[in-house]
Structures are given as C-alpha cells and as structure tokens.
Residue frames as qw, qx, qy, qz and C-alpha x, y, z in Angstrom:
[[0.762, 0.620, -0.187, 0.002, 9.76, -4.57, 28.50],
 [0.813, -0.487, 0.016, 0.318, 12.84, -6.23, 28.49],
 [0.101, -0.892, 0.289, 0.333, 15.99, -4.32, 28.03],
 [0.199, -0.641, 0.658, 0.342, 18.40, -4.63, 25.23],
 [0.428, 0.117, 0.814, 0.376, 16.44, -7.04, 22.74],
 [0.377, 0.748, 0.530, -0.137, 14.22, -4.19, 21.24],
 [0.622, 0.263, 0.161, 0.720, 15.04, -2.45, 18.15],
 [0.063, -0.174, -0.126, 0.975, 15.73, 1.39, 18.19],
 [0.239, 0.730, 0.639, 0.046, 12.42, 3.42, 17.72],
 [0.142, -0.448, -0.174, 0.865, 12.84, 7.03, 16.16],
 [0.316, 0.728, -0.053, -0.607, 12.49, 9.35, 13.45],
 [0.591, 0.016, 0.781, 0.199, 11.99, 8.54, 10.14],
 [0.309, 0.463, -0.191, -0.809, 11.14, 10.29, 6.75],
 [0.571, 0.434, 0.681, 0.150, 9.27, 7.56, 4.20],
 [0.207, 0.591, -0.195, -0.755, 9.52, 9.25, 0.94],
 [0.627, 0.474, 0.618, 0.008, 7.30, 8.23, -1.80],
 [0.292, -0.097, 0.420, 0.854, 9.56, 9.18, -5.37],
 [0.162, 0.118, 0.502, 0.841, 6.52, 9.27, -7.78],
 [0.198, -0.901, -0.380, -0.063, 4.46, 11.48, -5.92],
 [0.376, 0.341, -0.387, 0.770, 7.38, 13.22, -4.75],
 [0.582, -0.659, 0.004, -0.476, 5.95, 13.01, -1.29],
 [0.404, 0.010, -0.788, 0.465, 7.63, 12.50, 1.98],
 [0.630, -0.680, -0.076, -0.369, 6.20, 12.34, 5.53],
 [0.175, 0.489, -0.679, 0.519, 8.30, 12.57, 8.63],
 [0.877, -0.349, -0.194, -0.268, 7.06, 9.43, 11.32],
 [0.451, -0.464, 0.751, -0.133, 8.51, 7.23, 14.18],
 [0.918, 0.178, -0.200, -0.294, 9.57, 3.60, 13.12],
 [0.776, -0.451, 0.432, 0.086, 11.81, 0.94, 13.92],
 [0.746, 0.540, 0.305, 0.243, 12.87, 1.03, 10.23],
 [0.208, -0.783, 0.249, 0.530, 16.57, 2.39, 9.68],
 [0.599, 0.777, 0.177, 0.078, 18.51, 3.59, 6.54],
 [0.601, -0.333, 0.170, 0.706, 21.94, 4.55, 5.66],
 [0.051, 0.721, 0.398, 0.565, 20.23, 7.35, 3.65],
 [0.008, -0.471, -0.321, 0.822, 19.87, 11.12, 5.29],
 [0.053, 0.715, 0.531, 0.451, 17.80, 13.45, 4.09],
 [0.210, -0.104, -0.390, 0.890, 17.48, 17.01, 5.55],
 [0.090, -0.636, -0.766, -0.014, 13.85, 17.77, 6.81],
 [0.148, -0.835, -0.307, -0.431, 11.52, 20.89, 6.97],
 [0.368, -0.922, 0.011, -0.123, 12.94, 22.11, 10.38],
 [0.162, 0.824, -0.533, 0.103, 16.47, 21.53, 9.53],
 [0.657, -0.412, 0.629, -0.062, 17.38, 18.21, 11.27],
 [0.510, 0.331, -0.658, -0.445, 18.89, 15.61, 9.40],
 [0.853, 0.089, 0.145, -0.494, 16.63, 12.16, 9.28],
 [0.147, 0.116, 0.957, 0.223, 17.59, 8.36, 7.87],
 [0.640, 0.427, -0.027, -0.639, 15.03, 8.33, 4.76],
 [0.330, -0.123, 0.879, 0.322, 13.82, 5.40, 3.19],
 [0.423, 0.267, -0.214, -0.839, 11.97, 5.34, -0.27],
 [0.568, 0.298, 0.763, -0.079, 8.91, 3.48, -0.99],
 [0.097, 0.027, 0.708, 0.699, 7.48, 2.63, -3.95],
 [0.277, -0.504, -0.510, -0.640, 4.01, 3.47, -3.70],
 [0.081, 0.246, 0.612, -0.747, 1.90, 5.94, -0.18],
 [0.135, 0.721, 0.597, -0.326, -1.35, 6.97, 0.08],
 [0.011, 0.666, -0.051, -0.744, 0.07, 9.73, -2.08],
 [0.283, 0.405, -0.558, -0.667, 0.22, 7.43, -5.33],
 [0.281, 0.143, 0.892, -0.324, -2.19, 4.88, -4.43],
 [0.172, -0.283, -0.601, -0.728, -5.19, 4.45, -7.13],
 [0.311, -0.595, -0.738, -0.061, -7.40, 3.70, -4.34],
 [0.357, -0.535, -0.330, 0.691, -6.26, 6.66, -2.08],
 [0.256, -0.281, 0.243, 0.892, -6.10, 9.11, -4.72],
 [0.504, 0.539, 0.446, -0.506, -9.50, 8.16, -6.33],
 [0.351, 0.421, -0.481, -0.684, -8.10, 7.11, -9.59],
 [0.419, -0.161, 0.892, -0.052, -9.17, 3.32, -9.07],
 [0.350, -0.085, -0.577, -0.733, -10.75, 1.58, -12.04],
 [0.645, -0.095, 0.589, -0.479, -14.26, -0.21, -10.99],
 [0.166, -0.042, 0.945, 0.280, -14.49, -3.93, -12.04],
 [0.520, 0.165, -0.424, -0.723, -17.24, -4.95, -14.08],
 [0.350, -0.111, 0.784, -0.501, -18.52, -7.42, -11.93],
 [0.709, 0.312, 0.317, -0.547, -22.18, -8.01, -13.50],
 [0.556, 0.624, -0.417, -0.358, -20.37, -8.40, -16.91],
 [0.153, 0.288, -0.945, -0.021, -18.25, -11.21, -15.77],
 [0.548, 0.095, 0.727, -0.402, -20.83, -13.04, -14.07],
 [0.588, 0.578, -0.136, -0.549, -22.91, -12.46, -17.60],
 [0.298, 0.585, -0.733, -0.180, -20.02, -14.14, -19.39],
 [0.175, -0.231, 0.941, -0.174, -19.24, -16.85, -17.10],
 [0.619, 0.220, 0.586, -0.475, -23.11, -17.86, -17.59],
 [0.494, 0.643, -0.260, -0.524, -22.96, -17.75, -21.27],
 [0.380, 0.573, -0.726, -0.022, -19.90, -19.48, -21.47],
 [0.100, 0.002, -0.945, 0.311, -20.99, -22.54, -18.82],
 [0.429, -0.510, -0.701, -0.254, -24.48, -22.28, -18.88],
 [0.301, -0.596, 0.080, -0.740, -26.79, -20.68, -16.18],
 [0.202, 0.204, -0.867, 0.408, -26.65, -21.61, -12.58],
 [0.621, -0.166, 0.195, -0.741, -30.09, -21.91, -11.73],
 [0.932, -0.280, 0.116, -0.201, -29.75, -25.96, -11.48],
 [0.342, -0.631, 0.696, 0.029, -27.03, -27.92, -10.11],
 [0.697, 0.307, -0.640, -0.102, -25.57, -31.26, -11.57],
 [0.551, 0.059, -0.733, 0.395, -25.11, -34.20, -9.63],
 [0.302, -0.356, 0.539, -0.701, -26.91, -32.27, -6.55],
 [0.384, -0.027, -0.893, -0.234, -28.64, -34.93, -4.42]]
C-alpha cells in the first residue's frame, strides 16, 4: 500500500437512536462526536438511522407481500395471460 493517500482506520461506535443500540467496530468513518464506551475509552460516535437492531427484516417484524393476490388482480384487471397478442 501506498503511504499517505489512505484514510485513517480505527475505532468507531455506530449507534442506532431508536433501538438505543450501539456497537463498537473499526471504520474509516470519523465524527466530531465522542461518546464514552463500556471499558472507559472515549470513541468518535456516529448515529445511524436504522442497524440490524431496528431493521423489520432483522428483527422479524417484516410484513409478507401478497404476491398471488396481485398477480390475481393484475389478471382481472388486463385479462389472463395465457395468450399473447401480436405474438408471431
């Protein structure tokens, strides 16, 4: 690697507000934020708006689509796709 065009890599807290969840990681991602962490050091913290902690998919609130229904619809509403127009 060459010297002097990469960015710093350290510590890093991500903190996710509405979960009130943080996690302490390496990143190249700085902050004029501190935070003081679990083992007393103090960190550059930056807050996201949505982790794995408030995620619908991670968390297992996701809704499932209705998939069949639309298809249903779409046939209703345009006819049924069992023959093409114009095919030749």
């Amino acid at each position: 690697m060459k010297p002097g065009i990469h960015p710093a890599y350290g510590p890093v807290v991500f903190r996710d507000r509405a979960a009130d969840y943080a996690f302490l990681t390496r990143s190249t991602a700085t902050s004029d934020k501190t935070v003081e962490w679990e083992d007393g050091n103090t960190y550059p913290v930056i807050d996201v708006e949505i982790s794995s902690a408030s995620h619908p998919f991670y968390t297992g609130t996701a809704r499932v689509m209705d998939t069949a229904g639309r298809v249903e619809r779409f046939e209703r509403r345009y006819g049924t796709s069992s023959g093409r127009r114009g095919a030749r």
